[in-house]
C-alpha positions in Angstrom: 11.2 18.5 -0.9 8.0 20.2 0.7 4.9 18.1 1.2 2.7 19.4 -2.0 -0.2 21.5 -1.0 -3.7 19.5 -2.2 -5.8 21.3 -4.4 -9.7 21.2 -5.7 -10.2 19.5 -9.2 -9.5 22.2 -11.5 -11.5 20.7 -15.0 -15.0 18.8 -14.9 -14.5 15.3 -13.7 -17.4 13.5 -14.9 -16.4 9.9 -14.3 -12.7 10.4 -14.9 -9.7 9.7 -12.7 -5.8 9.4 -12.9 -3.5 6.9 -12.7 -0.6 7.0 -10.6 2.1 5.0 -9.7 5.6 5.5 -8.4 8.5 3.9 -9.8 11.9 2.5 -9.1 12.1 1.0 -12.5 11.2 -2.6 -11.4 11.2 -5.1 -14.7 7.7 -5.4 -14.4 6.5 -1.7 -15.0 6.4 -2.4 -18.9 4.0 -5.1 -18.2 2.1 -3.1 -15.9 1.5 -0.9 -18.3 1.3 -3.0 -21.2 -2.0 -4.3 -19.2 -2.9 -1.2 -18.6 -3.4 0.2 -21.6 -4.6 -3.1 -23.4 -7.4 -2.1 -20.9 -10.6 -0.2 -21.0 -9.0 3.3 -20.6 -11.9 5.2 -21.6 -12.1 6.6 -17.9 -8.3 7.9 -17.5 -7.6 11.3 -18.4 -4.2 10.9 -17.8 -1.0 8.5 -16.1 1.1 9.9 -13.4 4.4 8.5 -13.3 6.5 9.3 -10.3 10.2 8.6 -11.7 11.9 7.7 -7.8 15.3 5.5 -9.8 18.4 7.5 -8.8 19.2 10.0 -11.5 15.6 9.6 -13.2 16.7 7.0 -15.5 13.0 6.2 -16.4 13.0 5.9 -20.2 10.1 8.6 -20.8 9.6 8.1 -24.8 9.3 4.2 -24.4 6.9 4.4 -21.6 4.6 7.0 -23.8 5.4 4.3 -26.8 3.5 1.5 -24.9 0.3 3.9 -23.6 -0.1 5.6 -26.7 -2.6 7.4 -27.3 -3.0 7.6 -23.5 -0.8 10.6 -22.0 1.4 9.9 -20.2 3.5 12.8 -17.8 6.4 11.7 -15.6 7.1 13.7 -12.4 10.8 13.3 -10.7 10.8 12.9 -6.9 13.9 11.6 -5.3 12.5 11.0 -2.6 10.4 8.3 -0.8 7.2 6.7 -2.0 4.9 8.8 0.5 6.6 12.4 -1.3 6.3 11.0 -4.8 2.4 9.8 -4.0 1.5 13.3 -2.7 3.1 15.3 -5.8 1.2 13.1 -7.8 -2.1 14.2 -5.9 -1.2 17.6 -6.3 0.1 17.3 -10.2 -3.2 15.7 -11.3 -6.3 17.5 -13.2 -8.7 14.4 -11.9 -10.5 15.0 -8.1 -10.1 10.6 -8.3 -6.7 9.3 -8.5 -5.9 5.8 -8.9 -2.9 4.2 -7.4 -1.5 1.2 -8.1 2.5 0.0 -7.7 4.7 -1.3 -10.5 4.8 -5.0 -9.6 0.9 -5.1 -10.2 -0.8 -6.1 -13.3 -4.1 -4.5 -13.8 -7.2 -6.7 -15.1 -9.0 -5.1 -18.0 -11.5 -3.5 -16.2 -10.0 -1.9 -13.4 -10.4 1.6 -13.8 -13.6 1.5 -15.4 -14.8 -0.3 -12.3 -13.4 1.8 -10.0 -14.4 5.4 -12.2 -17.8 4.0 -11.5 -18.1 3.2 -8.7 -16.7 6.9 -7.0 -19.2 9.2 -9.6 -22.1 6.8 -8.0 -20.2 6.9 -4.3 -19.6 11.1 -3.9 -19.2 10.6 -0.2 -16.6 8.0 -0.4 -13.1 9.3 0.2 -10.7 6.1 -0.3 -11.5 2.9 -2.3 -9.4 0.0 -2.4 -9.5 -2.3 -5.3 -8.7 -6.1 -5.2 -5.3 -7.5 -5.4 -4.9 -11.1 -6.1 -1.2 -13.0 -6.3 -0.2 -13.5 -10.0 -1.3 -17.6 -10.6 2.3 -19.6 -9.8 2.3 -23.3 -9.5 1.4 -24.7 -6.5 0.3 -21.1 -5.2 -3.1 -20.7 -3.5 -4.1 -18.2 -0.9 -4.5 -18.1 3.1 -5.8 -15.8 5.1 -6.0 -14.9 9.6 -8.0 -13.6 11.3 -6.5 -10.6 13.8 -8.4 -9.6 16.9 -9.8 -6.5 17.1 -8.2 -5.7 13.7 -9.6 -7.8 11.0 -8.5 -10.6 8.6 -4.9 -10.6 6.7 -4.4 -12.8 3.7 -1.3 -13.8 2.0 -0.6 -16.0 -1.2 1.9 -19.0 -0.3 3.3 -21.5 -3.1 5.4 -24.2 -3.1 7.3 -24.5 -6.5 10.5 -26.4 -7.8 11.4 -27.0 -4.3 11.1 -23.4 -3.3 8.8 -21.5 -0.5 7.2 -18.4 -1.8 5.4 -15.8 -0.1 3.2 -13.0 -1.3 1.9 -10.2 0.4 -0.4 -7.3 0.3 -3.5 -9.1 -1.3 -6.9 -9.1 -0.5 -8.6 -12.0 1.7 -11.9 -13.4 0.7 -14.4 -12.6 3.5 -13.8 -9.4 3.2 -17.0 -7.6 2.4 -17.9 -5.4 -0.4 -19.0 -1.5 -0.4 -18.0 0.9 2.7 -16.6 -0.4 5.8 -18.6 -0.4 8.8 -17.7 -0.3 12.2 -14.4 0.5 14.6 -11.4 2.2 12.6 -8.6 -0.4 11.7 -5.8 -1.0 9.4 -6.9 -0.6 6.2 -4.9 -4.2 5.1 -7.2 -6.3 7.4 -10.4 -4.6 5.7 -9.9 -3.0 2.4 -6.8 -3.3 1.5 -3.2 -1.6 0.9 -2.1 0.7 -1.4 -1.0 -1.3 -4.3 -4.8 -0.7 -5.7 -6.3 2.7 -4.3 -8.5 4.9 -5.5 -8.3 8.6 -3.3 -10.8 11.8 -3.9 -8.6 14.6 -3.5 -11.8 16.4 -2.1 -12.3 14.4 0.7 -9.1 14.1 2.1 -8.2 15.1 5.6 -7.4 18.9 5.3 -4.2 20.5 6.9 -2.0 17.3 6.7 -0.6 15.7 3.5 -2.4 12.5 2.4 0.8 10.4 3.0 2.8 11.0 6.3 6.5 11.5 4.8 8.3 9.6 7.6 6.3 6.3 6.7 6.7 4.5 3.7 8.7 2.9 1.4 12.3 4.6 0.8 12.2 5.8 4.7 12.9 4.4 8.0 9.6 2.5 8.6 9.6 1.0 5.1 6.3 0.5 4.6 3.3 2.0 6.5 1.9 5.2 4.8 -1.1 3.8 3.3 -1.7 2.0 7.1 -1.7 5.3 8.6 -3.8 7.0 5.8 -6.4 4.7 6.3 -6.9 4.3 9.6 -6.6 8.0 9.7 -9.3 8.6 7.4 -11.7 5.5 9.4 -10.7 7.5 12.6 -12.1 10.7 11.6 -15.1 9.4 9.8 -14.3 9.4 6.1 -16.1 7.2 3.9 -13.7 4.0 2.9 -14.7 1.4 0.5 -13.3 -2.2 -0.8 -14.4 -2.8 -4.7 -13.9 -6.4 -5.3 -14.6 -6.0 -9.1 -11.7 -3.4 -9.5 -9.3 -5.9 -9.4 -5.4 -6.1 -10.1 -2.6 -8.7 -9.8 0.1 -8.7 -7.4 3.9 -9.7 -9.5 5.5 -9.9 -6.0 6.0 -13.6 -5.1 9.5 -13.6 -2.4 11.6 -16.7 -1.5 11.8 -16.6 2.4 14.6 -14.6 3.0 13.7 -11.9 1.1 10.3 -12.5 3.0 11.7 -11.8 6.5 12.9 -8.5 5.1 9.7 -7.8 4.2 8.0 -8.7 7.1 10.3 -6.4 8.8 9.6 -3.6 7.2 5.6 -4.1 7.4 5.9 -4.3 10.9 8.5 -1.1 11.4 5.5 0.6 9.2 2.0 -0.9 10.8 4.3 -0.2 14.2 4.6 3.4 13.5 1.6 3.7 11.6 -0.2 3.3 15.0 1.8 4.4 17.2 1.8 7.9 15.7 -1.6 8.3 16.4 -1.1 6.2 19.8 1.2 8.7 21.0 -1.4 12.0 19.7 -4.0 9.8 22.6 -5.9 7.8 20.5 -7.0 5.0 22.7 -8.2 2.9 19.5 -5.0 2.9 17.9 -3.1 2.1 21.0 -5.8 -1.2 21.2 -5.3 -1.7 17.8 -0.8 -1.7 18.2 -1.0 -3.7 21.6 -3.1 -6.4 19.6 -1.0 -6.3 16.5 2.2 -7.1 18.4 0.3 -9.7 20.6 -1.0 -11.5 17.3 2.0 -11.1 15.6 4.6 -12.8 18.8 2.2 -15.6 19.1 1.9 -16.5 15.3 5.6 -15.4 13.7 7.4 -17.7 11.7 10.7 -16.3 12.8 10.7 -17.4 16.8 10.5 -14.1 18.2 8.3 -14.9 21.5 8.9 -11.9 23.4 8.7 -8.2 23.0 12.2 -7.6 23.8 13.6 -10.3 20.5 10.8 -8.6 18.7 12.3 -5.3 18.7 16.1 -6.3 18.4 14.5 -8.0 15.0 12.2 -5.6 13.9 14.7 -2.8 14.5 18.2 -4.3 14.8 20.3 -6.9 14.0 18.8 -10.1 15.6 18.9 -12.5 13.0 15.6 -15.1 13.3 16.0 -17.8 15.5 18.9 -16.1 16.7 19.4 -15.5 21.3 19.8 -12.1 22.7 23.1 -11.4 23.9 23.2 -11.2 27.7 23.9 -7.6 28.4 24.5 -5.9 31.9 25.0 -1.9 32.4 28.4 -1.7 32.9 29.0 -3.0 29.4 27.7 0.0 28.3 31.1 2.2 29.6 
């Protein structure tokens, strides 16, 4: 499937946007948009839904059921998550389109909030919204601070005898407004793409928003929204974090679903930067060198060294696992 072609609003926007959202048909996409249209929805011309379950088994008249009187048009991509993102940028009437993923529960005044803020902010090209884990027992948040990169947070619970980890949320002294300063990964300033706003018209020009080859449903896994944000820092663009457009993240993991996950945000903040490391960009090969260097000193899975890192990352070194001594001539 061809990366979609962007294209300039073609009604009035006023302070109107889209919502999109690509699906696999996870449980919690009713609830998502259950919340979402329980909502103030006065801002939302429309919902996007990219249907990416094998076969497009999305059940289309239920969905419309729980928006109603919302309107509601799903798109079919089979595809990954960066292709489905980029038709929906291309499909939608809006110059502002709201993403958000279906594990995420939106607070009643997200897109209001975020409408807002972009018809007062026209130079602003990307706003990320807040993302908060959905309240478990015993769950509470904790955040790092990266060098050179900015501050990650996490959610981390302890509950019936059971670790739990949450990612992708926002961490507390994270400033409001546009970002200042160096590029960086968007996740260690702003945020991720579970809760982004984009304005079509001030995306990067001869490049599709999302790189295909990053992203969930490819080889990376994760790392299209790492690579569209630093991109858009790098060359300038106007990025913002709203704290008061806010949404709930339905994605607490037992730990060994966690490591999977962990992989895949490092195959994806990995080739995020490294795509842009290997164009000559001197501030994302800074940015890579102190990612791995943060992340071999602090992981949880006792990878110490770049070599274990790699076997792990890319693969089959199981954590806390040796290397198997290897010499050439095992290679005949």
């Amino acid at each position: 499937m061809a990366d979609p072609v962007l294209h300039e609003p073609t009604l009035p926007d006023e302070d109107q946007l889209t919502v999109a959202m690509c699906s696999v048909g996870r449980p919690a996409l009713s609830r998502t948009l259950t919340e979402l249209r329980a909502g103030d929805i006065g801002q939302i011309r429309e919902v996007l839904i990219v249907d990416n379950t094998p076969g497009g088994t999305l059940d289309g008249p239920r969905l419309r059921e729980i928006l109603d009187p919302l309107p509601l048009r799903l798109l079919r991509s089979s595809g990954p998550a960066s292709i489905g993102r980029n038709a929906a940028l291309a499909a939608a009437t809006t110059d502002v389109v709201l993403f958000i993923d279906d594990d995420c529960l939106p607070t009643s005044t997200w897109a209001k909030a975020m409408a807002a803020y972009l018809a007062a902010e026209p130079s602003v090209a990307a706003a990320f919204g807040a993302v908060e884990p959905v309240p478990v027992p015993g769950g509470h948040l904790e955040w790092t601070e990266i060098p050179k990169l900015g501050t990650v947070a996490w959610g981390t619970a302890y509950t019936e005898g059971r670790q739990l980890w949450c990612p992708a949320v926002s961490a507390p002294p994270w400033k409001g407004g546009i970002t200042r300063g160096e590029p960086t990964v968007p996740w260690c300033v702003v945020g991720s793409s579970n809760n982004l706003a984009l304005r079509r018209s001030r995306l990067l020009p001869d490049r599709p928003a999302f790189l295909t080859h990053l992203g969930p449903g490819t080889g990376a896994g994760s790392g299209e929204d790492t690579e569209l944000g630093y991109a858009l820092m790098a060359s300038g663009r106007d990025v913002a974090y709203l704290p008061e457009s806010a949404v709930y993240h339905d994605s607490w993991l037992e730990m060994h679903h966690a490591e999977r996950a962990h992989r895949c945000y490092f195959r994806g903040n990995t080739e995020a930067l490294g795509h842009h490391a290997l164009a000559g960009d001197p501030r994302a090969v800074e940015l890579l060198m102190a990612y791995c260097t943060h992340f071999l000193a602090n992981n949880a899975f006792g990878l110490r060294d770049l070599g274990a890192l790699m076997e792990w990352a890319y693969g089959d070194l199981r954590a806390g696992a040796t290397r198997p001594p290897l010499r050439k001539s095992d290679l005949k």
